[in-house]
C-alpha positions as CSV (number, residue, x, y, z in Angstrom):
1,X,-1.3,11.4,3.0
2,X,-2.2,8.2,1.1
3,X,0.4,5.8,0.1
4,X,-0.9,3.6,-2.9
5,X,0.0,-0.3,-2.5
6,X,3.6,-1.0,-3.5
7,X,6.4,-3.8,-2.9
8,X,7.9,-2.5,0.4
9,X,10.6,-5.5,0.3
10,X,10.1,-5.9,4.2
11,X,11.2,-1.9,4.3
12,X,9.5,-0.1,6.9
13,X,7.0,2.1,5.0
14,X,6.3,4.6,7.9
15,X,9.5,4.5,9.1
16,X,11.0,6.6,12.1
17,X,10.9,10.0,12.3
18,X,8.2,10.2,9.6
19,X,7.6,14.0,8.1
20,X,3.8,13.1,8.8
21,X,3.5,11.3,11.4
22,X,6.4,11.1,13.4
23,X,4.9,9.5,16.6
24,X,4.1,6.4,14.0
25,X,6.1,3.3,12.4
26,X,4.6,0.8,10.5
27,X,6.0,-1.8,8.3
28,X,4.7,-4.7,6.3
29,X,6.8,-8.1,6.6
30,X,6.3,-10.9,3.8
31,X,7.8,-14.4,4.9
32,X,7.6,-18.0,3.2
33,X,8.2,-20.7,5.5
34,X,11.1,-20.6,7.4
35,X,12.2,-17.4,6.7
36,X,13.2,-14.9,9.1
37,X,13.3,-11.4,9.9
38,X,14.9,-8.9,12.4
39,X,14.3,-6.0,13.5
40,X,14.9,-3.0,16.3
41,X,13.8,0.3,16.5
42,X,15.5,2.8,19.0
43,X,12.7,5.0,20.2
44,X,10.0,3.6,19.0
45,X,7.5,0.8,21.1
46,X,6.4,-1.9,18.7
47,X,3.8,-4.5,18.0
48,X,3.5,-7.8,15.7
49,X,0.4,-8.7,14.3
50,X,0.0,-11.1,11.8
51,X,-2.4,-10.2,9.1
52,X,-2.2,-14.1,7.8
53,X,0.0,-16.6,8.3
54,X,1.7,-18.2,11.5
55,X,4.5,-17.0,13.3
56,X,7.0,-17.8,16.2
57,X,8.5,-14.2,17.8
58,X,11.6,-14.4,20.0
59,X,12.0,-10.7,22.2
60,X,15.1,-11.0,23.4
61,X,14.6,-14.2,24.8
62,X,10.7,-13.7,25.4
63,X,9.4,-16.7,23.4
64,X,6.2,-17.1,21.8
65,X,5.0,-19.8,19.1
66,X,2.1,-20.0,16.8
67,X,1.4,-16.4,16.7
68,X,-1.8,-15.8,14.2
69,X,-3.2,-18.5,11.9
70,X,-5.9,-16.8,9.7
71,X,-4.5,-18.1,6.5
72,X,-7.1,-16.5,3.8
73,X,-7.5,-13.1,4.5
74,X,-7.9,-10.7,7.7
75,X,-11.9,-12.0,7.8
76,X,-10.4,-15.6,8.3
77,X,-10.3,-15.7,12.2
78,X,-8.6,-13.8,15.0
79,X,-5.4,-11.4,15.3
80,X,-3.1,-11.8,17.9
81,X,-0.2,-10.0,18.7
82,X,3.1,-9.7,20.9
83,X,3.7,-6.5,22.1
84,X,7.9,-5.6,21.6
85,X,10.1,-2.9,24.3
86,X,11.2,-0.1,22.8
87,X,14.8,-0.7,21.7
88,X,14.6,-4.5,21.6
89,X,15.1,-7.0,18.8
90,X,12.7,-9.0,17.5
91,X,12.5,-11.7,15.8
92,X,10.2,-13.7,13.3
93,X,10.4,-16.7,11.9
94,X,7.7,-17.7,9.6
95,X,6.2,-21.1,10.3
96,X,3.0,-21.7,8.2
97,X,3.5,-21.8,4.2
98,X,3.4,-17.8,3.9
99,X,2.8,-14.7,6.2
100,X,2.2,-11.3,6.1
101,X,2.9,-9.3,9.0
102,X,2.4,-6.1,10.3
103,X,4.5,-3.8,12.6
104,X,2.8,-1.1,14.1
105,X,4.8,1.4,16.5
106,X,4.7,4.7,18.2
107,X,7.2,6.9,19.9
108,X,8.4,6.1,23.4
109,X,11.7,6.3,25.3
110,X,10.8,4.2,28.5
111,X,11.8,0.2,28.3
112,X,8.6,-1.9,29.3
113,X,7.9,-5.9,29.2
114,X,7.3,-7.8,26.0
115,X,4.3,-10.1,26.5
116,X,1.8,-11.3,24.4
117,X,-1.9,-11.2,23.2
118,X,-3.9,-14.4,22.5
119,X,-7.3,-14.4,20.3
120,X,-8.9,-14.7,23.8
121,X,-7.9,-11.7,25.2
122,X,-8.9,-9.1,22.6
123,X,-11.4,-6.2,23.4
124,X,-14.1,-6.3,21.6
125,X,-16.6,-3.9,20.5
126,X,-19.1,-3.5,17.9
127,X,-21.2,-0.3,17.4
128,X,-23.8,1.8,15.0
129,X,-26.3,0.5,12.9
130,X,-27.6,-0.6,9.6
131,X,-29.9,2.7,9.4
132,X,-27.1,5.0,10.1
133,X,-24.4,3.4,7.7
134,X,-22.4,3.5,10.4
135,X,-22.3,-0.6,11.6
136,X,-18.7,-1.6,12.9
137,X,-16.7,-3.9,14.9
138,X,-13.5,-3.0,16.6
139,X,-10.6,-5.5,17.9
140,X,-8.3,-3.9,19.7
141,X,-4.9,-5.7,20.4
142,X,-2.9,-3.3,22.0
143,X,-6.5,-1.5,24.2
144,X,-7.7,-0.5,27.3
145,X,-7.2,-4.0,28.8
146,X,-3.3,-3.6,28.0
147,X,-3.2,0.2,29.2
148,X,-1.0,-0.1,31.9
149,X,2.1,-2.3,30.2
150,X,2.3,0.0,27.1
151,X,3.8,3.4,27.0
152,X,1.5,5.2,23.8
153,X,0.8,2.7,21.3
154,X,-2.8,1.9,20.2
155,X,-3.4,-1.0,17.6
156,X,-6.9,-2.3,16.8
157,X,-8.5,-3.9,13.6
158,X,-11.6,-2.4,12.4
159,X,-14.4,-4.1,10.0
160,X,-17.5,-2.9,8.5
161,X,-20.5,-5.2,9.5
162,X,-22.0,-5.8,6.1
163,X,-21.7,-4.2,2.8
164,X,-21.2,-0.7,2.7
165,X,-21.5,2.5,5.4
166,X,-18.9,4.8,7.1
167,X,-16.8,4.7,9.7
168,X,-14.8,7.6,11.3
169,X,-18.4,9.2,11.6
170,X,-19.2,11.6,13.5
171,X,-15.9,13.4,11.5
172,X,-13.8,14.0,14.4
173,X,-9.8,15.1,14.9
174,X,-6.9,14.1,17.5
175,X,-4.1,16.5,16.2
176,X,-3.8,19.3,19.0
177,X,-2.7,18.7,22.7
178,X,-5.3,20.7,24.9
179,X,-6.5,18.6,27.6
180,X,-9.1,17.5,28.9
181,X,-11.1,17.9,25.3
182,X,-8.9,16.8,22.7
183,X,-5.1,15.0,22.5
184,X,-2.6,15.0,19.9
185,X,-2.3,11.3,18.3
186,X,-1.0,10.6,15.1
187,X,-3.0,7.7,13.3
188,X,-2.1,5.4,10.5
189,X,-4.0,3.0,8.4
190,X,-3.9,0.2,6.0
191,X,-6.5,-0.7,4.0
192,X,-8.2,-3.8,2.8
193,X,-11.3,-4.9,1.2
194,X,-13.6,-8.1,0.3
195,X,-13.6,-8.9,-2.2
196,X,-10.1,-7.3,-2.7
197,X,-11.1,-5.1,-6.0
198,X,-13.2,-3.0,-3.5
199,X,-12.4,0.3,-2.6
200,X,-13.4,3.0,-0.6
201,X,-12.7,7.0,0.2
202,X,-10.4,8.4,2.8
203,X,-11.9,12.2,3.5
204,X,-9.8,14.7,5.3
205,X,-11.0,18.4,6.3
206,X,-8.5,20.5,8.1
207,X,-10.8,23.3,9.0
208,X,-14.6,22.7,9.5
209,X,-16.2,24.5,7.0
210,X,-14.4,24.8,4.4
211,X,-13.4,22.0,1.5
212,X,-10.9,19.1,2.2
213,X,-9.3,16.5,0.5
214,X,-10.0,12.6,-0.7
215,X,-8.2,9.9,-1.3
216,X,-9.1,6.9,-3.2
217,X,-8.7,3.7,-1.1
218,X,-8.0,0.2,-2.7
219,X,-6.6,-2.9,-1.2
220,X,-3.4,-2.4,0.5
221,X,-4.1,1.2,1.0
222,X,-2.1,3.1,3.7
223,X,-3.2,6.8,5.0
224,X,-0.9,8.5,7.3
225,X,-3.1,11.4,9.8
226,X,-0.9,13.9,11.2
227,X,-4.3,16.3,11.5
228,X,-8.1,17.3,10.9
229,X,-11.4,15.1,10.4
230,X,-11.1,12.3,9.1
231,X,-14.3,9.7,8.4
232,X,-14.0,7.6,5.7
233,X,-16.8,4.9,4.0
234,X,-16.8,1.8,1.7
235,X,-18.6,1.1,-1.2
236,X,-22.1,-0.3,-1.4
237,X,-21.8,-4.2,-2.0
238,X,-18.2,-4.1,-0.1
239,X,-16.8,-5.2,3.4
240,X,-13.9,-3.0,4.7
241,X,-11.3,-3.5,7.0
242,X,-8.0,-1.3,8.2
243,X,-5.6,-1.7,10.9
244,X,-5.5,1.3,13.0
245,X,-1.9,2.2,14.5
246,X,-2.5,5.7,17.2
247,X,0.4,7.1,18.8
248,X,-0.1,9.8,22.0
249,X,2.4,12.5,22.2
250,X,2.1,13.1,25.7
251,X,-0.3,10.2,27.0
252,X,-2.1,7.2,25.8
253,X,-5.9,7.5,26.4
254,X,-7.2,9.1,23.3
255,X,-9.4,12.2,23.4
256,X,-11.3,12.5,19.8
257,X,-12.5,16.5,19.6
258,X,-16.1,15.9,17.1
259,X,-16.5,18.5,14.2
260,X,-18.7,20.6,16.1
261,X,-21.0,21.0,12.9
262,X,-21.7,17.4,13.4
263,X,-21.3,16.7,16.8
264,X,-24.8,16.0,17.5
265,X,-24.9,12.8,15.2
266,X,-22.9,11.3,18.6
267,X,-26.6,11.2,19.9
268,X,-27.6,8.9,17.0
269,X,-25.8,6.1,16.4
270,X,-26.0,3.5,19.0
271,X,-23.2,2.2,20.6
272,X,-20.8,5.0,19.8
273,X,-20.0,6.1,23.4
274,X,-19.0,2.9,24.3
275,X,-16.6,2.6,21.6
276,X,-15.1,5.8,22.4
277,X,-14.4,4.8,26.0
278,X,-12.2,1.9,24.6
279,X,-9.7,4.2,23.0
280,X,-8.0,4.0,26.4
């Protein structure tokens, strides 16, 4: 499903419970300086990530200042985040001239730790190749190296290295729980592109071998994946970048089943195995 840009007015715009993907929440918050804004969601783990702007975050009395500082766009430095309990209220007060935050969530009932993640402590990893189209870099905030304080939330960044290419690739799904080849994870996006009147395609295929759909992606683009394959590619002359919000239904280590029709591409572009092993 794709959700075209709109004025959310700090409204979640995957909110609980979602007909798609109910394992997901995500919301975009827009703050001017000193502004605040609450929140709590019963059910649901949560992370804040600041897409630009600075941020202090208060967890129910778990403090943290400064959060973010890439003040252009999402290319303009580091994220960081600050991962929030299930049930707990956060808040954000807006501390730099404007801010744009994101809220990415996924259903769990257990009550962990809030605690936060600096520029320094990202995972990083950067995959494919100019030849394939298929050049990438990953920064996961909530990834393996956080695996054992968070229940089933995943959140990463992902950028195309240069201008162009696809990412997603080989086609692969996550929408059935049948261990140990495949696990059911719901997976939301948001779009953005540089410059920002770039735009890309979102392909989905429910059944290999047979048509799908495609969405047009511009900046600000959200696609919700409840199920099938799912690659999706810039155009020529464009960089492209979405935050990536995966919620387990039963665990958190993501299991990506590949199309079987194009399975053996795995063997092709360099890197990939790695990056699959981070999904963790």
């Amino acid at each position: 499903m794709h959700i075209a840009p709109f004025d959310n007015k700090n409204a979640p715009i995957v909110d609980v419970d979602d007909a798609t993907v109910p394992l997901n929440y995500f919301n975009i918050v827009k703050l001017t300086k000193g502004q605040a804004f609450e929140y709590m969601t019963p059910g649901y783990e949560t992370c804040i990530v600041p897409a630009t702007g600075t941020v202090d975050v208060n967890v129910e009395g778990f403090k943290v200042s400064s959060l973010g500082g890439r003040v252009i766009d999402v290319w303009d430095g580091e994220p960081e985040g600050v991962y929030v309990p299930t049930a707990a209220r956060a808040e954000i007060v807006c501390t730099s001239d404007t801010a744009e935050i994101f809220v990415a969530g996924a259903k769990y009932d257990q009550v962990l730790e809030a605690f936060a993640v600096r520029s320094d402590e990202l995972d990083k990893v950067q995959y494919g190749s100019d030849d394939t189209k298929t050049h990438r870099k990953i920064k996961h905030i909530l990834g393996q190296k956080q695996h054992d304080k968070v229940g089933r939330l995943l959140v990463s960044e992902l950028f195309t290295v240069g201008q162009g290419g696809w990412s997603g690739f080989p086609s692969h799904k996550h929408d059935t729980d049948r261990l140990p080849i495949e696990t059911r994870h719901d997976e939301t996006y948001n779009f953005r592109f540089r410059p920002n009147h770039g735009s890309g395609v979102q392909m989905l295929q429910r059944e290999d071998g047979k048509p799908g759909d495609a969405y047009h992606l511009v900046d600000g683009s959200t696609i919700c994946l409840d199920s099938g394959y799912h690659p999706c590619c810039v155009l020529p002359g464009y960089e492209m970048y979405y935050f990536t919000i995966l919620g387990g239904l039963s665990q958190r280590s993501l299991i990506q089943y590949f199309q079987p029709s194009h399975a053996d591409q795995l063997e092709t572009i360099p890197g990939i195995k790695d990056m699959i092993a981070k999904f963790k």
